[in-house]
N, C-alpha and C positions, 0 to 999 in steps of 0.2 A: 545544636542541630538535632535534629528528629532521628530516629533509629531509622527511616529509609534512607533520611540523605547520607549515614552513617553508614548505610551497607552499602550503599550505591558505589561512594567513594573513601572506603574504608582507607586504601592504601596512603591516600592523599593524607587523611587525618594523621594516620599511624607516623607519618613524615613530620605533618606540624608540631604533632605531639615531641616529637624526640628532638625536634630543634627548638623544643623548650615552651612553646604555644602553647596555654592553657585549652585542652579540648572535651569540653562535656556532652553529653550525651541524652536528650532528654524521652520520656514519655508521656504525652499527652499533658505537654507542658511540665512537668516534673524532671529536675534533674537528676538520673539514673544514674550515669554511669561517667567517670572520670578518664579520660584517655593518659597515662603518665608513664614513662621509661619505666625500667626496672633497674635500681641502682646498688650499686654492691655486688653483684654476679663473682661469684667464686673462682677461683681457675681451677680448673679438673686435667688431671695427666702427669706427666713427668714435668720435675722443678715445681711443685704448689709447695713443697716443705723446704724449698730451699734457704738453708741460711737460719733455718728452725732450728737445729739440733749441731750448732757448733761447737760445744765443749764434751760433746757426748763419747764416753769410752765407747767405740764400734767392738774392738778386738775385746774387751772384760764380758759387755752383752755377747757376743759370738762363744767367748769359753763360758759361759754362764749356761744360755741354751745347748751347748753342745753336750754340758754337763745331766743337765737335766733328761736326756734320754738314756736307757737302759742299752749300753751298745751288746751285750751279751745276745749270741746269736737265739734263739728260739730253737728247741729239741721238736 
């Protein structure tokens, strides 16, 4: 399809494409541009580590950093 009938009916494409429909793009007979999902998206927020760090001492790293600062007050 041509880049007007592309802008015309952008949303329609963005549909085919994601239900898997190959959608290209062309200009002036040349094919430009590939319309395709984006696959693998990361999860972002609370639970993306979950299940990552099962055997991990919490309480060794807690008295580890704890350690590591200077608790003596400042004159």
């Amino acid at each position: 399809m041509s880049i007007y009938e592309a802008k015309t009916n952008f949303s329609k494409y963005v549909d085919l494409a994601l239900q898997g429909d190959e959608v290209i793009v062309t200009n002036r007979g040349q094919d430009v541009i590939e319309l395709t999902p984006i696959t693998g998206q990361t999860q972002a927020g609370f639970g993306v580590l979950a299940g990552e760090f099962g055997d991990f001492d919490w309480d060794r790293a807690d008295a580890e950093f704890q350690q590591s600062y200077n608790t003596e007050k400042l004159s």
